[in-house]
mmCIF entry with sequence, helices, sheets and N, C-alpha, C, O atoms, coordinates in Angstrom:
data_MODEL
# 
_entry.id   MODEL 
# 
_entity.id                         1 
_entity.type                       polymer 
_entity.pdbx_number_of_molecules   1 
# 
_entity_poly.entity_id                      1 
_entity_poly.type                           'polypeptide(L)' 
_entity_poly.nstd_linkage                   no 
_entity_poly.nstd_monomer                   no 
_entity_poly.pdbx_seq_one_letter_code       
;(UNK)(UNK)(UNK)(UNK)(UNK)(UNK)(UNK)(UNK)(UNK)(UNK)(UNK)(UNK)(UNK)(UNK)(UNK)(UNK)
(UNK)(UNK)(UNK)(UNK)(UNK)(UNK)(UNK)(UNK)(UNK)(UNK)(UNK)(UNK)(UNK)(UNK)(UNK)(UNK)
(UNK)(UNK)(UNK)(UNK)(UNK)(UNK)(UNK)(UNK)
;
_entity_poly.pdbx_seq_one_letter_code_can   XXXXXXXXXXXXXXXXXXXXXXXXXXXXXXXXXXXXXXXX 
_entity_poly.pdbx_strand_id                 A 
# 
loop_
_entity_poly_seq.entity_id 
_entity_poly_seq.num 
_entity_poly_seq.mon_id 
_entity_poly_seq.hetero 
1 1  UNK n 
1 2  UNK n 
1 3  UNK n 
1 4  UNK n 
1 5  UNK n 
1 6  UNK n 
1 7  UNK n 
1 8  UNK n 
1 9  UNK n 
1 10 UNK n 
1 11 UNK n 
1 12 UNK n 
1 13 UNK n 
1 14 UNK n 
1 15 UNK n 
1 16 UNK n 
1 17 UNK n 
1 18 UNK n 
1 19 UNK n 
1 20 UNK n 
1 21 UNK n 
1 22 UNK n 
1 23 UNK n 
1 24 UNK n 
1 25 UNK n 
1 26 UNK n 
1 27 UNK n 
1 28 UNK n 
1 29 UNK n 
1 30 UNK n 
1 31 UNK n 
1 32 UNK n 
1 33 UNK n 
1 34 UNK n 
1 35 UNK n 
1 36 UNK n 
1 37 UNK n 
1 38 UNK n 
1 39 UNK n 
1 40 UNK n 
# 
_struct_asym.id          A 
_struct_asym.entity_id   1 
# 
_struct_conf.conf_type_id            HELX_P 
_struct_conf.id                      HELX_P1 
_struct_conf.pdbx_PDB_helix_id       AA1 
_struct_conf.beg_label_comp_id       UNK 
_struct_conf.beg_label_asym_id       A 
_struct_conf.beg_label_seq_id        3 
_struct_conf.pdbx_beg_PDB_ins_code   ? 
_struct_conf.end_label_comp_id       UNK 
_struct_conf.end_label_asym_id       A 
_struct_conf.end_label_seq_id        38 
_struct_conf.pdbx_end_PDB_ins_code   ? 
_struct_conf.beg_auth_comp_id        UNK 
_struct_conf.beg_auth_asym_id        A 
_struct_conf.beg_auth_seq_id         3 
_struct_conf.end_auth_comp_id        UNK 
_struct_conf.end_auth_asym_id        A 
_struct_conf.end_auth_seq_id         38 
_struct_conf.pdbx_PDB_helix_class    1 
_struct_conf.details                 ? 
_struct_conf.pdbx_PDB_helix_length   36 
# 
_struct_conf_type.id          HELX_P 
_struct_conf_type.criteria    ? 
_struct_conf_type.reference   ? 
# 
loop_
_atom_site.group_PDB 
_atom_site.id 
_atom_site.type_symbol 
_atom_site.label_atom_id 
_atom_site.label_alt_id 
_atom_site.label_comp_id 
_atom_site.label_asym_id 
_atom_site.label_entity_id 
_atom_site.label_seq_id 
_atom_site.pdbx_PDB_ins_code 
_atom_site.Cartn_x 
_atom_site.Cartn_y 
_atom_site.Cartn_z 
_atom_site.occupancy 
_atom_site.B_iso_or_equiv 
_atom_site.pdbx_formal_charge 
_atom_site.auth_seq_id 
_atom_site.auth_comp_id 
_atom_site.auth_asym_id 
_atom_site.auth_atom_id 
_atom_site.pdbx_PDB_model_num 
ATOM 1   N N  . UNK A 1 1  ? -24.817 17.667  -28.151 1.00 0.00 ? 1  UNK A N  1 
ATOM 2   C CA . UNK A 1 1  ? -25.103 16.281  -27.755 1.00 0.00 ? 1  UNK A CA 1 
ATOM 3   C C  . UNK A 1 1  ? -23.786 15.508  -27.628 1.00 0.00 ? 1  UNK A C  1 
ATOM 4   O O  . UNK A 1 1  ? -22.975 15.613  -28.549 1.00 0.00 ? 1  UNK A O  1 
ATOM 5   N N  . UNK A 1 2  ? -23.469 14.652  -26.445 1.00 0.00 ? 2  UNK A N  1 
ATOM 6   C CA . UNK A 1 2  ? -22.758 14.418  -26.437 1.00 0.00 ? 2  UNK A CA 1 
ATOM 7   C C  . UNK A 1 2  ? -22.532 12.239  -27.473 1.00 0.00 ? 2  UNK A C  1 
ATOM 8   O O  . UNK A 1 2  ? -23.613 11.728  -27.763 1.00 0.00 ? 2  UNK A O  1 
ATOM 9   N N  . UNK A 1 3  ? -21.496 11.562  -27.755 1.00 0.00 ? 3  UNK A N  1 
ATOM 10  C CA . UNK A 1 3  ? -21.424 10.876  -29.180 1.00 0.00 ? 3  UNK A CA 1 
ATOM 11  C C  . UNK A 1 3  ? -22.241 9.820   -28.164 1.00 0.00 ? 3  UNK A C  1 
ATOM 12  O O  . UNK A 1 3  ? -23.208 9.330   -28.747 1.00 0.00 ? 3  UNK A O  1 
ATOM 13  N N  . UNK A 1 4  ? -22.067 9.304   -26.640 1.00 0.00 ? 4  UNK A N  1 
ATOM 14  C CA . UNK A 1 4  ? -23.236 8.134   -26.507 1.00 0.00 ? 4  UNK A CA 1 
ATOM 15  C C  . UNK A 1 4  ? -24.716 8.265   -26.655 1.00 0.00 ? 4  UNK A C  1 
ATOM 16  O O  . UNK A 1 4  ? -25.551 7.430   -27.004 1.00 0.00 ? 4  UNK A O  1 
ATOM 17  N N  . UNK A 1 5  ? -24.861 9.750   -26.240 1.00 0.00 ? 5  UNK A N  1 
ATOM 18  C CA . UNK A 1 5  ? -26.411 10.271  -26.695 1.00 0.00 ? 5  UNK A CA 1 
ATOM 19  C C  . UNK A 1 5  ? -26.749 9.741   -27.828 1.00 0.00 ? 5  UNK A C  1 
ATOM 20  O O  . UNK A 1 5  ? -27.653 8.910   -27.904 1.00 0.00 ? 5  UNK A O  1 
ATOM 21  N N  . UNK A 1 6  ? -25.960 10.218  -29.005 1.00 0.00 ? 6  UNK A N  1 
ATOM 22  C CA . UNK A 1 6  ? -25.937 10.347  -30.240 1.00 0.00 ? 6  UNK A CA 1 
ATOM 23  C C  . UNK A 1 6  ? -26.245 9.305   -30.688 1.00 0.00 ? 6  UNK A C  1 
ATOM 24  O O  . UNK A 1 6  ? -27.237 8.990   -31.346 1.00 0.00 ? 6  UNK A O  1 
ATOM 25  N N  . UNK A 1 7  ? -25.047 8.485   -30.203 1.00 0.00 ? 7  UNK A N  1 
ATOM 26  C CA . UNK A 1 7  ? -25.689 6.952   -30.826 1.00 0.00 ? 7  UNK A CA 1 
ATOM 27  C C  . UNK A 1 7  ? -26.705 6.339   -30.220 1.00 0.00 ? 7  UNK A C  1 
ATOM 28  O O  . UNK A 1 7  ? -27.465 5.772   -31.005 1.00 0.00 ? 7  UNK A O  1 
ATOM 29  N N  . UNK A 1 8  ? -27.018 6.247   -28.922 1.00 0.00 ? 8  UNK A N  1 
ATOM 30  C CA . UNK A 1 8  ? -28.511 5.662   -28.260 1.00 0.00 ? 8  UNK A CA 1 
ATOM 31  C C  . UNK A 1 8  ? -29.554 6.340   -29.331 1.00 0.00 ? 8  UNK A C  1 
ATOM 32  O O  . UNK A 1 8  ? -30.224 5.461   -29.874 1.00 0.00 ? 8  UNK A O  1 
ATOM 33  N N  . UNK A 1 9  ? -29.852 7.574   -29.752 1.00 0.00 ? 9  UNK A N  1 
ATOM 34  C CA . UNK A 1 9  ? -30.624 7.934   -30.401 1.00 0.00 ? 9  UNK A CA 1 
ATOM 35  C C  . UNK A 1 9  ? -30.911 7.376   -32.019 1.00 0.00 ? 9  UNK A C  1 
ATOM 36  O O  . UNK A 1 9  ? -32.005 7.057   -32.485 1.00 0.00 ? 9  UNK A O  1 
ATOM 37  N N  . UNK A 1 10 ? -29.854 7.368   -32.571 1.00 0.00 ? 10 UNK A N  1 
ATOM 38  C CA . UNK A 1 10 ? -29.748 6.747   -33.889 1.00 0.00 ? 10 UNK A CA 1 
ATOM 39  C C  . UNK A 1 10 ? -30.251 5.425   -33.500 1.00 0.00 ? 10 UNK A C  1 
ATOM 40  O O  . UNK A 1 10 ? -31.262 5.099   -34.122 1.00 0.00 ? 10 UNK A O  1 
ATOM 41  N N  . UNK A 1 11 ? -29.812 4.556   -32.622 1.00 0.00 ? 11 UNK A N  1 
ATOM 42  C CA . UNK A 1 11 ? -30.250 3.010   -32.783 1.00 0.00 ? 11 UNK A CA 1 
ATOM 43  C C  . UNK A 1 11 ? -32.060 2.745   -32.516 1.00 0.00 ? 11 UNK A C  1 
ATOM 44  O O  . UNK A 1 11 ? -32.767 1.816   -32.905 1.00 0.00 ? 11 UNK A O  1 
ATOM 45  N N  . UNK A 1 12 ? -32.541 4.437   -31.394 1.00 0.00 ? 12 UNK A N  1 
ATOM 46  C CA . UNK A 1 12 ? -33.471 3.787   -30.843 1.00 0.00 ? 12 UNK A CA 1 
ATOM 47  C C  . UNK A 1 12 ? -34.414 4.209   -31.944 1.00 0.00 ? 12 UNK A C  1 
ATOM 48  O O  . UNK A 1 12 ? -35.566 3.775   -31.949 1.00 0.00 ? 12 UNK A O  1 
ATOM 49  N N  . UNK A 1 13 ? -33.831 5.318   -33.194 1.00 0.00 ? 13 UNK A N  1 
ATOM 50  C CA . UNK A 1 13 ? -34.727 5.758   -34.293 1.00 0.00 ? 13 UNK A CA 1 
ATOM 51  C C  . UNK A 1 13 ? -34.593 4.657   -35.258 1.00 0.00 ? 13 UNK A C  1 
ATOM 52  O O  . UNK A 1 13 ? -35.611 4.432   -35.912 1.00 0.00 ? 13 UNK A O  1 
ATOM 53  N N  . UNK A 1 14 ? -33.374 3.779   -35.539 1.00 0.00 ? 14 UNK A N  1 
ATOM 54  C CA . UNK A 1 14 ? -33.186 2.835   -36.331 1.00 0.00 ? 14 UNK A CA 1 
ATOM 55  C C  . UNK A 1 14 ? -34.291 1.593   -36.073 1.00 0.00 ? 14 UNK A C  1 
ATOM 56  O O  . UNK A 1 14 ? -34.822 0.885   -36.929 1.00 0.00 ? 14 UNK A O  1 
ATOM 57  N N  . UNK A 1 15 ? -34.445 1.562   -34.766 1.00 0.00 ? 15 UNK A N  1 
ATOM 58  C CA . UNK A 1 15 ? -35.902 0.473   -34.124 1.00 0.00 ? 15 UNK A CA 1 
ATOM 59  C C  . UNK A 1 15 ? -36.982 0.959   -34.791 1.00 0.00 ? 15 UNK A C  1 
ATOM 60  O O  . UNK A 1 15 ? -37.542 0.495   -35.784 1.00 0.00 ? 15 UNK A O  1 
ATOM 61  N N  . UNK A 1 16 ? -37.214 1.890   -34.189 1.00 0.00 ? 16 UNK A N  1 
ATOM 62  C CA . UNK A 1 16 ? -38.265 2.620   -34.178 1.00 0.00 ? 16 UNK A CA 1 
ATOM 63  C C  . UNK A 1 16 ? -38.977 2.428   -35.330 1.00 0.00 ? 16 UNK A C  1 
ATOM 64  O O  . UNK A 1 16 ? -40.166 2.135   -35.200 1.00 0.00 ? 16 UNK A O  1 
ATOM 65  N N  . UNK A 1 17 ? -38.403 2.551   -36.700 1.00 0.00 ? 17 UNK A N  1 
ATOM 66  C CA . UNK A 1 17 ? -38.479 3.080   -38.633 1.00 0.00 ? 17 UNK A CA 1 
ATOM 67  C C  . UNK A 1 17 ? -38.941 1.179   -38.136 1.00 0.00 ? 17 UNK A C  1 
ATOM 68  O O  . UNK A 1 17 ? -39.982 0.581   -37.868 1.00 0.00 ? 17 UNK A O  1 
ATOM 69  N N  . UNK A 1 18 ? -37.375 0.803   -38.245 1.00 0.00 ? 18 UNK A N  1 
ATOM 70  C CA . UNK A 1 18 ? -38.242 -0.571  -38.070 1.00 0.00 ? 18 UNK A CA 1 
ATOM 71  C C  . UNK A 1 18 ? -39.048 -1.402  -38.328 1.00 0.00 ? 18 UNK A C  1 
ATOM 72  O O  . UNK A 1 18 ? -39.353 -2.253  -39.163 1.00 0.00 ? 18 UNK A O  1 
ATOM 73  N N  . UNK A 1 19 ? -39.458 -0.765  -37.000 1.00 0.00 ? 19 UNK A N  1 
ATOM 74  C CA . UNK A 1 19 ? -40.786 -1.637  -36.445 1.00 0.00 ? 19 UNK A CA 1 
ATOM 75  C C  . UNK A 1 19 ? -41.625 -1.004  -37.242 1.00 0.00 ? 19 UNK A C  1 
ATOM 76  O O  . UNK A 1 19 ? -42.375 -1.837  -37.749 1.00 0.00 ? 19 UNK A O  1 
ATOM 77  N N  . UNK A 1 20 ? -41.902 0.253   -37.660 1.00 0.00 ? 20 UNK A N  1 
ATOM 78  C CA . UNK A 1 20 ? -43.225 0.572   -38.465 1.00 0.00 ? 20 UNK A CA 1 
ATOM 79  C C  . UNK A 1 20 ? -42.751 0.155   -39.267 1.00 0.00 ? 20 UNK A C  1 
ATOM 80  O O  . UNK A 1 20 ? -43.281 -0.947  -39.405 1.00 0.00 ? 20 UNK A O  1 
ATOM 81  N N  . UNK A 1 21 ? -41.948 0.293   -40.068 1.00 0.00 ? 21 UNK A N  1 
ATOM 82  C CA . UNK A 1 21 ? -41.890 -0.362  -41.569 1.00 0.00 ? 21 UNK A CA 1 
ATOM 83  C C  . UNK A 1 21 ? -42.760 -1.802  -41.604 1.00 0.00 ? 21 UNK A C  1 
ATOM 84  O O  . UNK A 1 21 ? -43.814 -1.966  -42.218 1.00 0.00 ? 21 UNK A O  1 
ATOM 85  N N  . UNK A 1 22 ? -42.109 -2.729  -40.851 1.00 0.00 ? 22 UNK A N  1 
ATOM 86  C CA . UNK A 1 22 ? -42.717 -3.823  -40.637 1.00 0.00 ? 22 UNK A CA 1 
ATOM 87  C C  . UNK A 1 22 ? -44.046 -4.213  -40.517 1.00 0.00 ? 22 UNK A C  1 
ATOM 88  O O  . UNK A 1 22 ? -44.720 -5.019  -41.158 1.00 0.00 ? 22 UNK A O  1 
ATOM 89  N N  . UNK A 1 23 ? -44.313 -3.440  -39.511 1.00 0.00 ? 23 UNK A N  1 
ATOM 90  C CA . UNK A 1 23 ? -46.347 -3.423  -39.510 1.00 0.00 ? 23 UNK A CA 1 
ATOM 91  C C  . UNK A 1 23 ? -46.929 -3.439  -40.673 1.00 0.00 ? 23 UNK A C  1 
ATOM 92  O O  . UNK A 1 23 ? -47.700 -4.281  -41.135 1.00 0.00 ? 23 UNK A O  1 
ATOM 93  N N  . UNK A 1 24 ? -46.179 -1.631  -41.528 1.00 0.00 ? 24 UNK A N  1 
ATOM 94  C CA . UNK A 1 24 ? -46.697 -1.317  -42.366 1.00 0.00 ? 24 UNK A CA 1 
ATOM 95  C C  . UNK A 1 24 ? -46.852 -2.208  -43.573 1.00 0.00 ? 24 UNK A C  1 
ATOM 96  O O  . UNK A 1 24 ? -47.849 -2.237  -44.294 1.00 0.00 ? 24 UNK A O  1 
ATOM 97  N N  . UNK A 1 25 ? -45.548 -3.070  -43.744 1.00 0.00 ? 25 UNK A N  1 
ATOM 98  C CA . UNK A 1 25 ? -45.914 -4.198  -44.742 1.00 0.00 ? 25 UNK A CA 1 
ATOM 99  C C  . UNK A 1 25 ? -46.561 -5.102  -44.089 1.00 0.00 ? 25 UNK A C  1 
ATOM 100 O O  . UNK A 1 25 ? -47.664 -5.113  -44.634 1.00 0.00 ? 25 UNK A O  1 
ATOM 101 N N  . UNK A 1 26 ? -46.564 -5.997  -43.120 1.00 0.00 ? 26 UNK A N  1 
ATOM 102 C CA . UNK A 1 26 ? -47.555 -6.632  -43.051 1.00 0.00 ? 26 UNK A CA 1 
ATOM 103 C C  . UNK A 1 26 ? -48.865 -6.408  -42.935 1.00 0.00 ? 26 UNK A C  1 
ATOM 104 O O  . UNK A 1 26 ? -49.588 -7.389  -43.107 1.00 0.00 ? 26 UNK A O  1 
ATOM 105 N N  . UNK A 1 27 ? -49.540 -5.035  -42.609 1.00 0.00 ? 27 UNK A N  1 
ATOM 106 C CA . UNK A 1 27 ? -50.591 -4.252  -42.687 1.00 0.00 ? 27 UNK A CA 1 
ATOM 107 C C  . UNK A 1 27 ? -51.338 -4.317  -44.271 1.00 0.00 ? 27 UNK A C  1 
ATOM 108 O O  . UNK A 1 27 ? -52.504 -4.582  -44.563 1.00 0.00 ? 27 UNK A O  1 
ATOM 109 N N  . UNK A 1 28 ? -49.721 -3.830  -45.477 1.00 0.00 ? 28 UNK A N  1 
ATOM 110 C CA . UNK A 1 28 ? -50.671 -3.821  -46.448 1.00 0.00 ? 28 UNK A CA 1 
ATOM 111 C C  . UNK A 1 28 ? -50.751 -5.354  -46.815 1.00 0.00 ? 28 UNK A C  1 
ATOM 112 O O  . UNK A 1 28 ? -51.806 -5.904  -47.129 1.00 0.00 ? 28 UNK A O  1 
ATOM 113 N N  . UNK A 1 29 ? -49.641 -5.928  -46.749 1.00 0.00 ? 29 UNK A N  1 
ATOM 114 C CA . UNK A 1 29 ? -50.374 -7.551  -47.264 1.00 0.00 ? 29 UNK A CA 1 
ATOM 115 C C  . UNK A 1 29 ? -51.805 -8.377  -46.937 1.00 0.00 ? 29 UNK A C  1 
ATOM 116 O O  . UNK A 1 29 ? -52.625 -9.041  -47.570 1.00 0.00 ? 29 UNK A O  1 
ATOM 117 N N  . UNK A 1 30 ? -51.599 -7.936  -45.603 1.00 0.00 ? 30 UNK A N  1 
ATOM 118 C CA . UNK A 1 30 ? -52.719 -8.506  -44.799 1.00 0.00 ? 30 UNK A CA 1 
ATOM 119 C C  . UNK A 1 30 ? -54.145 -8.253  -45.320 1.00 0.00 ? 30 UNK A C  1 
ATOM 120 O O  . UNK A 1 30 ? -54.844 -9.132  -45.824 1.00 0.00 ? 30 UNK A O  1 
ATOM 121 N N  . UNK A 1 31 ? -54.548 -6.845  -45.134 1.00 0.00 ? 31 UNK A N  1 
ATOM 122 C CA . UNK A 1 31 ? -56.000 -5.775  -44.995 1.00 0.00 ? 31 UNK A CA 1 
ATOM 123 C C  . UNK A 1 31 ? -56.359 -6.811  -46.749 1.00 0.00 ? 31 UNK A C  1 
ATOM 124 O O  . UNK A 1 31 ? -56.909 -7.906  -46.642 1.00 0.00 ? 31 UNK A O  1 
ATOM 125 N N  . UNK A 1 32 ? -55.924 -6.212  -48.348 1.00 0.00 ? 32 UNK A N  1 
ATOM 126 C CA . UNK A 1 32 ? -56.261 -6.447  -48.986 1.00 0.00 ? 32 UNK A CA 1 
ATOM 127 C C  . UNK A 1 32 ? -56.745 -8.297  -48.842 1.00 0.00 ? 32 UNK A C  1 
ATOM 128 O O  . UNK A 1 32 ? -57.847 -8.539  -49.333 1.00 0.00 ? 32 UNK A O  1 
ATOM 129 N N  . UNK A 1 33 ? -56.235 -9.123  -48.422 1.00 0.00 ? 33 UNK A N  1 
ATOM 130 C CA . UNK A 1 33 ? -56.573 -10.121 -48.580 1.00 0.00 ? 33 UNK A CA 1 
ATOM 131 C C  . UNK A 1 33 ? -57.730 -10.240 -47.338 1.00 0.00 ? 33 UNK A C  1 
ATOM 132 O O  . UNK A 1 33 ? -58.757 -10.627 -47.897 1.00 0.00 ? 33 UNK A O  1 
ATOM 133 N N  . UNK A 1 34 ? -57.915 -10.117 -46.298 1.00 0.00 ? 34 UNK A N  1 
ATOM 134 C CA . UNK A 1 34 ? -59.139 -9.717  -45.307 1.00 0.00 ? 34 UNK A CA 1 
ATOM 135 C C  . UNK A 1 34 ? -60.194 -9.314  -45.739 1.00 0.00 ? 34 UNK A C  1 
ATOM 136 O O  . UNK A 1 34 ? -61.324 -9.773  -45.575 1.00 0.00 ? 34 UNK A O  1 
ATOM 137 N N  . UNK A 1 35 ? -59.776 -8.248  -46.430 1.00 0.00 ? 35 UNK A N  1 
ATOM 138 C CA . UNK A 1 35 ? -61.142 -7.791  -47.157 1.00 0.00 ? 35 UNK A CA 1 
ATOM 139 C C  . UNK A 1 35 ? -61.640 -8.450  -48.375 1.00 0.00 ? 35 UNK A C  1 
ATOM 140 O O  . UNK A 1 35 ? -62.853 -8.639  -48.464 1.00 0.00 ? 35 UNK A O  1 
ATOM 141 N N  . UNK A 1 36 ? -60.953 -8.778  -49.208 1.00 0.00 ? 36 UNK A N  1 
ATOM 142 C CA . UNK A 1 36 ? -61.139 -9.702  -50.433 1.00 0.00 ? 36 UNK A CA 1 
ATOM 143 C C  . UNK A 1 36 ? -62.324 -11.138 -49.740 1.00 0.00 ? 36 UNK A C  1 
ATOM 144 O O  . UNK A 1 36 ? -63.331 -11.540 -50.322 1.00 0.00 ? 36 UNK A O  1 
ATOM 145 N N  . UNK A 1 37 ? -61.861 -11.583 -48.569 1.00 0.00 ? 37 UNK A N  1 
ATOM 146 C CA . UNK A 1 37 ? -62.138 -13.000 -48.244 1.00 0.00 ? 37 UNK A CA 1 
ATOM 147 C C  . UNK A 1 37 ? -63.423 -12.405 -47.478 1.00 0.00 ? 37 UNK A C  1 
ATOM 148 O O  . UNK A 1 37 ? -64.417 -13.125 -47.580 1.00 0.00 ? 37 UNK A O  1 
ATOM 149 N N  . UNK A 1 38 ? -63.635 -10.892 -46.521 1.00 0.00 ? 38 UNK A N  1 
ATOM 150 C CA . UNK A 1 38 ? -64.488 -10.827 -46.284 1.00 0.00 ? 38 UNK A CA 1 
ATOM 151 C C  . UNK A 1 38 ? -65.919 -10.008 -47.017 1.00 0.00 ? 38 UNK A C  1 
ATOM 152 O O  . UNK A 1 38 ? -67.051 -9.827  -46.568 1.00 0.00 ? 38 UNK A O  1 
ATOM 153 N N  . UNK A 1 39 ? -65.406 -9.704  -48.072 1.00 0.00 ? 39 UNK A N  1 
ATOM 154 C CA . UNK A 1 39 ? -66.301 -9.233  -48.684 1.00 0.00 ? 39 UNK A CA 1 
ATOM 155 C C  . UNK A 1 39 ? -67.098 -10.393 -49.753 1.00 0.00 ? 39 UNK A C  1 
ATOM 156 O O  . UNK A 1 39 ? -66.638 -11.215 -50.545 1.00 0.00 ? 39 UNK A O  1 
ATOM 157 N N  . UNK A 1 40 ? -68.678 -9.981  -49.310 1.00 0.00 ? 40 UNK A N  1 
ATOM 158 C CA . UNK A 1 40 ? -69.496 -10.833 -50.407 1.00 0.00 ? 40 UNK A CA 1 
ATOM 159 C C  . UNK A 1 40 ? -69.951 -10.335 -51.395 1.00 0.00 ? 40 UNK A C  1 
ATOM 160 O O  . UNK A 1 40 ? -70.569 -11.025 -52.206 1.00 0.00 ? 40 UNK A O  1 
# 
């Protein structure tokens, strides 16, 4: 691989983690309180 490959790849995996990370916490904050408020 040549080093601009290299780095386009690292940044677009560095997004990538990211962005799921992100969901993923706002996912778990979110769901438990959704369900709390929608459950009777």
């Amino acid at each position: 691989m040549n080093p601009d490959l290299k780095d386009f790849v690292e940044k677009y995996l560095a997004v990538v983690l990211g962005t799921y990370m992100s969901v993923y916490v706002v996912a778990f904050i979110t769901l438990p309180y959704l369900l709390s408020h929608n459950a009777w």
